[in-house]
Structures are given as C-alpha cells and as structure tokens.
N, C-alpha and C positions, 0 to 999 in steps of 0.2 A: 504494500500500500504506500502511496505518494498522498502527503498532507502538509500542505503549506497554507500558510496565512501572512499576508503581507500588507500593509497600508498602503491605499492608492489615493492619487488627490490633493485637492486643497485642503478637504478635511479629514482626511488619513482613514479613509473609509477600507475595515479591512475586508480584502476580497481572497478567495479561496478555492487556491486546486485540490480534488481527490481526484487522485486517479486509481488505476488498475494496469500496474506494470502487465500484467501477465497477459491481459485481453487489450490492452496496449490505446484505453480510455480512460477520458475524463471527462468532469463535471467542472464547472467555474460556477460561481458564488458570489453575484455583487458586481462583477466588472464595473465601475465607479468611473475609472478614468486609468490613464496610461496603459493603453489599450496593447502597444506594443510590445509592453517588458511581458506583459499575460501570453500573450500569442510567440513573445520569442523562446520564454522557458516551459509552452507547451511540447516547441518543437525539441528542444533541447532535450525534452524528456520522451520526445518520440510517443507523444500521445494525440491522438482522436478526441478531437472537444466532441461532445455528446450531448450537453445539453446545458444551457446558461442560464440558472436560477435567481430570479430576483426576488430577494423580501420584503419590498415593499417600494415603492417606485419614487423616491425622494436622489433626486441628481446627482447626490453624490455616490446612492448605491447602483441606478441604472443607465447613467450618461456614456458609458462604453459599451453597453450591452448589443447596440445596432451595429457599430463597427467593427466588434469581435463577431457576430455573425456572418457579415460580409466576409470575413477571414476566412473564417474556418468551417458555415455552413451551419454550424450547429442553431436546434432553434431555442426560441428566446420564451420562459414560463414567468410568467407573473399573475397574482391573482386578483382576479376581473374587476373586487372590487378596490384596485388600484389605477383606473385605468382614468379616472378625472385629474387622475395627478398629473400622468405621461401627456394629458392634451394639454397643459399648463405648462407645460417644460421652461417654455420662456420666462413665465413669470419667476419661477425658480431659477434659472441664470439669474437673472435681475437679483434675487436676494442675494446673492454670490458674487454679483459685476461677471459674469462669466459669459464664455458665449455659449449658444443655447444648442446644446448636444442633439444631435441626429434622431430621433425616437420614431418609432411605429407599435402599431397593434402587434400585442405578442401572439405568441405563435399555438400556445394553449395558456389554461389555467390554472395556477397552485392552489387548485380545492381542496378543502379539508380533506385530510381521508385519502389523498393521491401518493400514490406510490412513485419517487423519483430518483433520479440516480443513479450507479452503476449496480449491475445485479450479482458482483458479490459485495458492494456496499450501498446498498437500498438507504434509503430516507425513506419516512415519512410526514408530510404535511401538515402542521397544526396550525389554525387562520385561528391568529393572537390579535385581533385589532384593538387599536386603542393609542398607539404611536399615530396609524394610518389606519384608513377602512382594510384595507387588504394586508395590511402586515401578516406576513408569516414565518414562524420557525418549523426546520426540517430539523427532525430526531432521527437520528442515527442509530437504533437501537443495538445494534449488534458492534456497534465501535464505542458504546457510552458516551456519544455526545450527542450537542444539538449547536447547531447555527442558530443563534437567535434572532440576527437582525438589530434593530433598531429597539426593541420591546426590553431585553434585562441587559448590565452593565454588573460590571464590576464593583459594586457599593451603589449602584443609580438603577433608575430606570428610562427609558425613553423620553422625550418631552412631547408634551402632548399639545402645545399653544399653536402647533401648525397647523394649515388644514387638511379636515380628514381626522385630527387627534382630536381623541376623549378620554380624561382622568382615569374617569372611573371605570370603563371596557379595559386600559391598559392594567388597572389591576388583577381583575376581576380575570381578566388573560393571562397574566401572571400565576395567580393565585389557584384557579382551577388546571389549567396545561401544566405548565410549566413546573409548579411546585411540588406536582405531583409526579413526578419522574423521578426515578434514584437518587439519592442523593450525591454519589461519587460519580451522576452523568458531568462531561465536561460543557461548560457554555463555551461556545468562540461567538463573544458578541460583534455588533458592527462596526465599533469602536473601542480600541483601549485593550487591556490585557487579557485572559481567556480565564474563567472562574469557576467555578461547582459549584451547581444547584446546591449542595450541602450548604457549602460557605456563604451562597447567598441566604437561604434560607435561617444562619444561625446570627448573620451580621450585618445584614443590607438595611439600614436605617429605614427603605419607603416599606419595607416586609414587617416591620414588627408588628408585633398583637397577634400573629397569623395561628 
C-alpha cells in the first residue's frame, strides 16, 4: 500500500494518494491545487489514477480536481448536494483574490452508503454535512482510518459561517458518524496534522459533554 498526505495551496489543503502497488492504482483525495507535483508523483509511482474524490466542494479542496482529470482521465465524485458550491467557484476565488479554477459537473455522486476506492482498499461514504451541505468523510475500515475533510480537526472542528455551513448538523455529524467509529481509527483531516477518533473524542474542546 502507497499512502501519502501532503499540503496543497494557499491554504495547505491536504490532499491524498492511496494506491495499490500491486494492481498498479490509485485514488487522489482533495486535488486542491498544484495539480502537477499530484500527477508527477503519480507517475513516478507508476500508478493509474482511478478515481478523484472530493469532500466537499470549497476551492481549496476541489480547484484541481478538473485539470487532474484532463491528465489522467480518471472521473471526478463529489456529493450532489455540493454542487451550489462548484457553480459559485468565482465567488470563492474572490474570497481568496485567486483566479477562479476550471470546475464542471462531477462525474457521479459520494452518496451515503457508496462504496469507493480501490478494491483491496474500499472506503466507504459517510455524508457529514454541517461544514457544507455535501461534506463527506470516507472510512476506511479495513486500514482504520477515515478522511474527514473539512468536518473534524485536530482539537477543532470545521467552520461553519460559510455557505452551505450549519453548527448544529456539523455536530450532530460529528457526534453520531464519526464518534462512533473505533477509537484507534486514524483521522487524516483537511487541514493540519492526522488525529484519532480516541484522542479527539477524550480532548477536543467542541466534543465535550458527549
């Protein structure tokens, strides 16, 4: 197994290869930005992009996601109800000064319940809204982790003042998905260093009382 995590961007949005040495694929996570260092240490690793997952459609996670397809072919999943975001794109440049990234209709939808990923390392889909309408984290059950996205942090949770975000759904998202997963699952959040469900569950200031 290939598993890297790397920060992309202006705001170090981390994005993520798994692959599968052996069937000689991958999955990318987030493409955010620097669309070329992604697509050159695919090759380097002589892997098959397979499918580009987005957890929730905010610029910084899906602004590469159309120019890595162009690459490499692979299609583009986000869930559906993310999709007021991607027709906003511009307005999101603007909060950034940035210029306003390439975006189209994805290619399917990260539904609850969808099985994605490579098939000897499956995810599955849990639609956590409350960052975004569509926010999602994929569980990894058989590797003990989960990609959170945008929804848990390292001692934080997602902010919720953008549009699309609600307080109370991101906890509430939190609190029933997420907390209830193992406790030694690994998080790789969006942003910042990688945590466990345990450790957030025993010390995350928005978690207590739980």
């Amino acid at each position: 197994m290939i598993l890297e995590t790397f920060p992309v961007g202006l705001l170090q949005c981390n994005c993520t290869l798994l692959g599968d040495e052996q069937a000689g694929e991958a999955i990318v996570i987030d493409p955010g930005d620097e669309v070329s260092r992604i697509f050159n240490r695919l090759n380097e690793l002589r892997l098959k992009l397979k499918q580009i997952l987005i957890t929730h459609a905010h610029i910084d996670h899906v602004g590469g996601a159309v120019k890595l397809k162009k690459l490499t072919g692979a299609p583009i999943l986000i869930n559906e109800n993310d999709l007021p975001l991607l027709k906003m794109m511009d307005v999101q440049a603007g909060w950034l000064g940035t210029e306003t990234p390439e975006v189209a209709p994805p290619d399917g939808s990260l539904a609850e319940g969808l099985v994605v990923g490579l098939d000897r390392f499956p995810a599955q889909v849990m639609h956590t809204p409350g960052h975004t309408q569509g926010s999602v984290c994929l569980h990894f059950a058989p590797l003990k982790m989960v990609i959170a996205g945008d929804t848990l942090f390292a001692g934080s949770i997602g902010r919720t003042d953008l549009p699309g975000g609600n307080g109370r759904q991101i906890i509430e998202s939190i609190q029933t998905r997420l907390m209830a997963l193992p406790e030694e699952t690994r998080v790789i959040p969006g942003h910042g260093p990688d945590t466990t469900i345990g450790e957030e569950r025993a010390s995350n200031p928005f978690l207590r009382g739980w």
